[in-house]
C-alpha positions in Angstrom: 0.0 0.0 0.0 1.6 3.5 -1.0 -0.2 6.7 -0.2 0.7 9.9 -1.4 -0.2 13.5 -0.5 0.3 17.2 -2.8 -0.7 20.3 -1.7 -0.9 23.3 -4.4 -1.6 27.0 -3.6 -2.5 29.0 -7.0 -2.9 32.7 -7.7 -4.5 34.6 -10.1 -3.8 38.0 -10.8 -6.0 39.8 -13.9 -7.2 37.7 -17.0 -7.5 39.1 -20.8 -5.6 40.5 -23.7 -3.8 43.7 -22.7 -6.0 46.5 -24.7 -4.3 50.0 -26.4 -5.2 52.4 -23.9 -6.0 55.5 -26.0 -7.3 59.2 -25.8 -10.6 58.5 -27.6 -13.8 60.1 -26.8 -15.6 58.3 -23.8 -18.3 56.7 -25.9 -15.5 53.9 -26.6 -16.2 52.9 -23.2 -19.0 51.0 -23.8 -17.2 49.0 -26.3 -16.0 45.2 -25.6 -12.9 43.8 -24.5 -11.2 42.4 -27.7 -12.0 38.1 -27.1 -8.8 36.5 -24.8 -6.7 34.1 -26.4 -7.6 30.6 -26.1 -5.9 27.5 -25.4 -6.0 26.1 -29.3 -4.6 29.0 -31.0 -6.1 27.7 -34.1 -9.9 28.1 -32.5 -9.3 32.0 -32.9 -11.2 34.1 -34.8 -11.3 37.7 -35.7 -13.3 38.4 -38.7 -14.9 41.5 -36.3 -11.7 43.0 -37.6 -12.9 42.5 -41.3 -14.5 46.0 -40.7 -13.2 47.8 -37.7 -16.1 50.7 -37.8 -18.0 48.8 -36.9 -16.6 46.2 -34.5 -17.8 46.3 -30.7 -14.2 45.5 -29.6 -11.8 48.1 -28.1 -8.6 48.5 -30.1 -5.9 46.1 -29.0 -2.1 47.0 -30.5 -2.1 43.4 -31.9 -4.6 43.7 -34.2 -2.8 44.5 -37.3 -1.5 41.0 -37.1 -4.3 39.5 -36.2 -6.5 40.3 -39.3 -4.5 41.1 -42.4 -6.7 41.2 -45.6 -5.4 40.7 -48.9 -7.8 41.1 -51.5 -10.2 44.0 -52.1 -13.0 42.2 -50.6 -10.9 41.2 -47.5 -12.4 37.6 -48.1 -8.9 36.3 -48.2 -7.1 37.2 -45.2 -4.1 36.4 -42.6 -3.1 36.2 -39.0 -0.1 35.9 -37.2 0.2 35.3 -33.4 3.0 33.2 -30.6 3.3 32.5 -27.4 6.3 32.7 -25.1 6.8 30.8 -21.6 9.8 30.9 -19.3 9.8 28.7 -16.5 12.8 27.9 -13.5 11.6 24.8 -11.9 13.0 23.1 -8.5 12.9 19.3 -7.7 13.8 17.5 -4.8 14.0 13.5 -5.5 12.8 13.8 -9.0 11.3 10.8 -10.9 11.8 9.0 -7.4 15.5 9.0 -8.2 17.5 12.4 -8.9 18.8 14.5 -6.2 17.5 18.0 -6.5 17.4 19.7 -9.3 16.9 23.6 -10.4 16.6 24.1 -13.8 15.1 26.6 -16.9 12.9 25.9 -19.6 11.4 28.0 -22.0 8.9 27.6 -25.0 8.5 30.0 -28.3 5.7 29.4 -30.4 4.7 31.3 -33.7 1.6 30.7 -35.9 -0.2 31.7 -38.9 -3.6 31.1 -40.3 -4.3 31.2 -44.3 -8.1 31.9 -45.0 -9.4 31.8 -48.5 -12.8 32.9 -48.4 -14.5 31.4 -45.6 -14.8 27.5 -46.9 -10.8 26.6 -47.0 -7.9 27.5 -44.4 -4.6 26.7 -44.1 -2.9 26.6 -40.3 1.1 26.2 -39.2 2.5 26.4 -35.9 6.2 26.4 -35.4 7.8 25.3 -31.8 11.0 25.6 -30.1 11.6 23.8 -26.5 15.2 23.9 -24.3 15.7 23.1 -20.9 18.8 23.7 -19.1 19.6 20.2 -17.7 23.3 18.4 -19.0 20.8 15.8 -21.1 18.1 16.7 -23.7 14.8 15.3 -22.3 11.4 13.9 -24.3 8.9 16.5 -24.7 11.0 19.5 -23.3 13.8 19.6 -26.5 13.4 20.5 -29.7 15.5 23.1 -31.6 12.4 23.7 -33.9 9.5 21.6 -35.6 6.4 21.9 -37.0 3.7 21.6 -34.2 0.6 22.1 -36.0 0.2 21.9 -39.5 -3.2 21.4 -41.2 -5.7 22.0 -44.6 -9.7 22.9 -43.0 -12.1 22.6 -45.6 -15.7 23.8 -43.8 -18.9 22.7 -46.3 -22.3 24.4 -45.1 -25.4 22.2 -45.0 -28.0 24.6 -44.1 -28.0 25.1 -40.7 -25.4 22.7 -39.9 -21.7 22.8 -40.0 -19.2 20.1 -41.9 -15.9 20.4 -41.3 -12.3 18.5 -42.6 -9.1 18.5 -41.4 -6.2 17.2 -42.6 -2.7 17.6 -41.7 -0.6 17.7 -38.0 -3.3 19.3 -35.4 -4.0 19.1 -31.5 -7.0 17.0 -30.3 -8.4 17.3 -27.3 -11.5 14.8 -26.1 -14.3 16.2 -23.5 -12.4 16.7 -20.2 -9.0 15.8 -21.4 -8.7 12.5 -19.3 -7.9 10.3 -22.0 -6.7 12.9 -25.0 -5.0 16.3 -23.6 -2.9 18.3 -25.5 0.3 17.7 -22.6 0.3 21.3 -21.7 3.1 20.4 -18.4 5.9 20.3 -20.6 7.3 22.7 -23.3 6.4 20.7 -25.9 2.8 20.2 -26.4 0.8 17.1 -28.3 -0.1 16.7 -31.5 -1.5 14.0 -34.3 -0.7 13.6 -37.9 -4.9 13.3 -38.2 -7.6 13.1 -40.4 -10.6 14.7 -38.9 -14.3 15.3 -39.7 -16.2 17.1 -37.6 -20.3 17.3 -38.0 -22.1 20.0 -36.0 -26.0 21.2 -35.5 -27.0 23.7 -32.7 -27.8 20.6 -30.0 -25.2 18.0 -31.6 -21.1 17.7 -32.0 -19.7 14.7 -33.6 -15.9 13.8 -34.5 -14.5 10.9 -36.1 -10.6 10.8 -36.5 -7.6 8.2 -37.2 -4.0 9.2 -36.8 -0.6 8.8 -35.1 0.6 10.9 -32.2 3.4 12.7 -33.3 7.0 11.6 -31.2 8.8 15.2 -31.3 13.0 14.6 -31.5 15.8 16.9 -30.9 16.4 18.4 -34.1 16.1 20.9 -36.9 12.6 19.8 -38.6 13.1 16.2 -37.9 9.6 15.3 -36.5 8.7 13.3 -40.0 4.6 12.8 -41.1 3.2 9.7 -40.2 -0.2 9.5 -41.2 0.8 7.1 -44.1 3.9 5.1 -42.9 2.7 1.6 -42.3 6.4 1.0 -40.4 5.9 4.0 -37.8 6.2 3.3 -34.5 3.9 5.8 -33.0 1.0 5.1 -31.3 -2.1 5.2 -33.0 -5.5 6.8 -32.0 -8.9 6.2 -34.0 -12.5 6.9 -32.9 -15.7 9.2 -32.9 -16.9 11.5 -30.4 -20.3 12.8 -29.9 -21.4 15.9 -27.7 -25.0 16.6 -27.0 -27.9 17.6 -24.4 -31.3 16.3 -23.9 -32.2 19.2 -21.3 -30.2 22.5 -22.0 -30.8 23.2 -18.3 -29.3 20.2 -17.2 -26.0 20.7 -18.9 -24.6 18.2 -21.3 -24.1 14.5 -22.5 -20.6 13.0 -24.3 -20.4 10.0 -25.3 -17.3 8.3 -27.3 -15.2 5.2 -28.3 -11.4 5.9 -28.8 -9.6 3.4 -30.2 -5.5 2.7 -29.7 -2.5 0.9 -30.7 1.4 0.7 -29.2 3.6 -1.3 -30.8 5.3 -1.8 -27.4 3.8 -0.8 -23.8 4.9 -1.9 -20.5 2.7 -2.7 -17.4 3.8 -4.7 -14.4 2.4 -7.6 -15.3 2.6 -7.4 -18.9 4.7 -6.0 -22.2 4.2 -5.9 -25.6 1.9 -4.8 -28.6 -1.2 -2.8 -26.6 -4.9 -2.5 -28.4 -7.2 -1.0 -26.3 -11.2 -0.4 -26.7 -12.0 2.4 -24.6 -16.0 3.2 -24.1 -16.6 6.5 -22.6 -19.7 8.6 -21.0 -19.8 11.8 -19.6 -22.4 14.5 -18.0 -21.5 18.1 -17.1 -23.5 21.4 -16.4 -24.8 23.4 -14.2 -27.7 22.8 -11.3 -29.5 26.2 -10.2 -26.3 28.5 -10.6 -24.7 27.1 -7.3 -23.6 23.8 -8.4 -21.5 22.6 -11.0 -20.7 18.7 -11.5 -18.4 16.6 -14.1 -19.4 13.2 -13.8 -17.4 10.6 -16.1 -17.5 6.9 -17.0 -15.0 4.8 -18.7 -14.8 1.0 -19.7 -11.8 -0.3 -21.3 -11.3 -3.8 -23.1 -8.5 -5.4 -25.6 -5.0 -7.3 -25.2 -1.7 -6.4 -24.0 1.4 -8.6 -24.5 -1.3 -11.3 -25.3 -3.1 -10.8 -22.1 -7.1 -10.0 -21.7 -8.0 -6.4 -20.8 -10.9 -5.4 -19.2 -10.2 -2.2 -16.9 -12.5 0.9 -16.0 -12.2 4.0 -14.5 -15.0 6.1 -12.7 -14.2 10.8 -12.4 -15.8 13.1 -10.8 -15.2 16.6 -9.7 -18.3 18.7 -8.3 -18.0 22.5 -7.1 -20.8 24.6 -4.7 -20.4 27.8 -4.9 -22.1 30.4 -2.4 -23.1 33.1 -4.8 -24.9 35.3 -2.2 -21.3 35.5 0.1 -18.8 37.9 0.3 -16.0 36.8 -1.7 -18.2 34.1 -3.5 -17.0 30.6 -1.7 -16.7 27.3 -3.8 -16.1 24.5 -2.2 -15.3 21.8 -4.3 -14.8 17.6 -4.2 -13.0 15.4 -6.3 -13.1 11.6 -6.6 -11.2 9.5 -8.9 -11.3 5.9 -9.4 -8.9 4.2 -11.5 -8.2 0.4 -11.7 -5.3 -1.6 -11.2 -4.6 -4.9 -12.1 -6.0 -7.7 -9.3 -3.9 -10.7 -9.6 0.2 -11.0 -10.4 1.1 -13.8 -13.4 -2.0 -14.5 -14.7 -3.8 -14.0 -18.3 -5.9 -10.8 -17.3 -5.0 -6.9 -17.2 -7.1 -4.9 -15.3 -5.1 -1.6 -15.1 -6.8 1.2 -17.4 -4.7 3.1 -19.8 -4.6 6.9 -19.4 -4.0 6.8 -23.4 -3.0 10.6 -24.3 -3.3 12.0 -21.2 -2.0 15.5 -19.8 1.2 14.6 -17.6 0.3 17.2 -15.5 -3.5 15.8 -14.5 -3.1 16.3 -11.3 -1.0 19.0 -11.0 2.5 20.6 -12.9 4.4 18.6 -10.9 3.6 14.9 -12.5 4.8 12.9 -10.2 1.6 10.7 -10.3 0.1 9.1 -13.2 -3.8 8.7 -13.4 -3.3 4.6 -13.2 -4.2 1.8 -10.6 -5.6 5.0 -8.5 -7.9 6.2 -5.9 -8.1 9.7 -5.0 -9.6 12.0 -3.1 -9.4 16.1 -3.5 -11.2 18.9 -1.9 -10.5 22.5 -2.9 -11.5 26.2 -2.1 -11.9 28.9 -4.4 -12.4 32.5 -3.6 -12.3 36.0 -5.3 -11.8 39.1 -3.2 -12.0 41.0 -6.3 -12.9 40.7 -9.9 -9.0 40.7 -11.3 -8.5 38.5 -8.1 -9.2 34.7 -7.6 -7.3 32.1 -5.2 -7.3 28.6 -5.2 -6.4 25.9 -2.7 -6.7 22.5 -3.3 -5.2 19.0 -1.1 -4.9 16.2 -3.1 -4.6 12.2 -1.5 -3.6 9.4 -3.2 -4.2 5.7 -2.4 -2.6 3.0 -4.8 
């Protein structure tokens, strides 16, 4: 029996794109602030900048990069954006090994976004990762790659939306349990991927197949997958569906992911890993105070030539007291992961995290969402609007 405690303290201080503070007339004041960036640069959009007169947004210094027309028309346009993060980070006893450690890392990112008329888009994203350690590390080193790299094609059905992707992308599935993007490190994950994507106003659905891309060390050396029967990458197939039966009771996923590993390695087994993965989810809002994330996960194939049936069963539910200074949440979460039961037999039971963010639980890593109970209160407050703080205790039973 091994149990395990972390405690994280967060702070937030202001949220938002930084707008161009200007001497206009104070009728600009009821204007907008221009939309935040989000977490898949490639979601943005800006076509309020198509025609500033009219836009309801503030000015933001940015903006000449972030809507560049280039035809009369303006129906074919550009965008340019990046990211930079710097980060020291101290260790003591890391990977259960090392003595401590201090060390920098940094990421760059650049992008651009190709839009010919509003049916067909091209997207790039270069990356650069370095950390300061004697040895290059997986996931935190790469002089410079292609990231993201993708053709959209969107074809309008009436009221509905089709949508194609093909190329390198992020994916990202419901709550990021079993597909996250790996935001802990510097570099983050991506898929050579086809994609279709089918929305209405009450339904989502995704089907994809692709391999996870395996970023190296070098100078553009991260070679396309998608067709090489003799890569070694994992693969990743399935369809997604997002919908609600009650708006006011929040939302319904459902999903089956499908993988392949040419090699994994569990306790009790090694080898060629095909997993089945059946997935459920429900998410909302009850009466403004309450919000709950509910999951449900059944897992079934054959690793190293064993049986696998394993499950998993998420939650995370947050009260908040609306009415109280500060505005309260209290929140609750309870994870249950399986492990496998008996040693030497024919039968896995431990569930695969898959793709899974190696910072689930927090930044630090240091425990993998496998063979896992745990249980995690938090508190949230806000003393201000620009203000928020979180404190959260998480315990671990394996």
């Amino acid at each position: 029996m091994r149990f395990g405690l972390l405690f994280i303290l967060s702070i937030w201080i202001g949220s938002g794109v930084v707008a161009q503070i200007s001497s206009e007339p104070a009728i600009n004041d009821s204007l907008e602030e221009p939309p935040y960036y989000k977490l898949f640069r490639a979601e943005e959009n800006y076509q309020y900048l198509k025609d500033k007169e009219i836009s309801q947004y503030r000015k933001d210094y940015l903006d000449a990069v972030k809507f560049i027309g280039l035809n009369s028309s303006k129906s074919i346009h550009l965008r340019f954006g990046g990211s930079t993060r710097f980060r020291s980070e101290y260790f003591s006893n890391r990977n259960w090994e090392d003595e401590d450690q201090l060390f920098y890392s940094q990421r760059l990112t650049l992008h651009s976004s190709l839009s010919i008329t509003k049916h067909v888009r091209l997207f790039g994203e270069l990356y650069h990762g370095l950390v300061s350690l004697e040895e290059e590390e997986f996931t935190q080193s790469d002089q410079l790659d292609w990231h993201q790299g993708f053709l959209e094609i969107k074809f309008p059905i009436k009221q509905h939306q089709l949508d194609f992707r093909f190329g390198r992308q992020e994916l990202a599935v419901g709550a990021n349990r079993l597909i996250g993007i790996r935001e802990g490190p510097n570099i983050r994950r991506s898929f050579d991927m086809g994609k279709i994507l089918f929305q209405t106003k009450k339904v989502k659905t995704e089907a994809f197949f692709g391999h996870e891309v395996q970023p190296l060390f070098g100078l553009l050396d991260n070679a396309f997958s998608l067709f090489d029967s003799d890569a070694q990458n994992p693969k990743l197939w399935g369809i997604y569906s997002q919908f609600f039966l009650n708006e006011k009771s929040g939302k319904i996923e459902a999903y089956y992911l499908g993988f392949e590993s040419v090699q994994s390695f569990f306790n009790d087994a090694s080898g060629k890993d095909t997993r089945h993965t059946l997935g459920i989810r429900r998410f909302g809002k009850f009466r403004k105070k309450l919000r709950y994330n509910t999951e449900l996960m059944i897992q079934f194939g054959e690793t190293g030539g064993k049986t696998v049936l394993a499950w998993a069963f998420e939650s995370d539910w947050h009260y908040q007291f609306i009415n109280k200074k500060w505005k309260p949440e209290l929140g609750i979460k309870l994870d249950i992961i399986s492990g496998d039961d008996t040693n030497g037999d024919d039968k896995i039971q431990t569930f695969s995290p898959l793709f899974t963010n190696p910072g689930y639980f927090s930044l630090a890593g240091v425990v993998a969402p496998v063979n896992l109970i745990e249980f995690h209160p938090s508190v949230l407050i806000h003393p201000s609007e620009k203000l928020s703080i979180y404190i959260e205790w998480a315990s671990f039973y394996r």
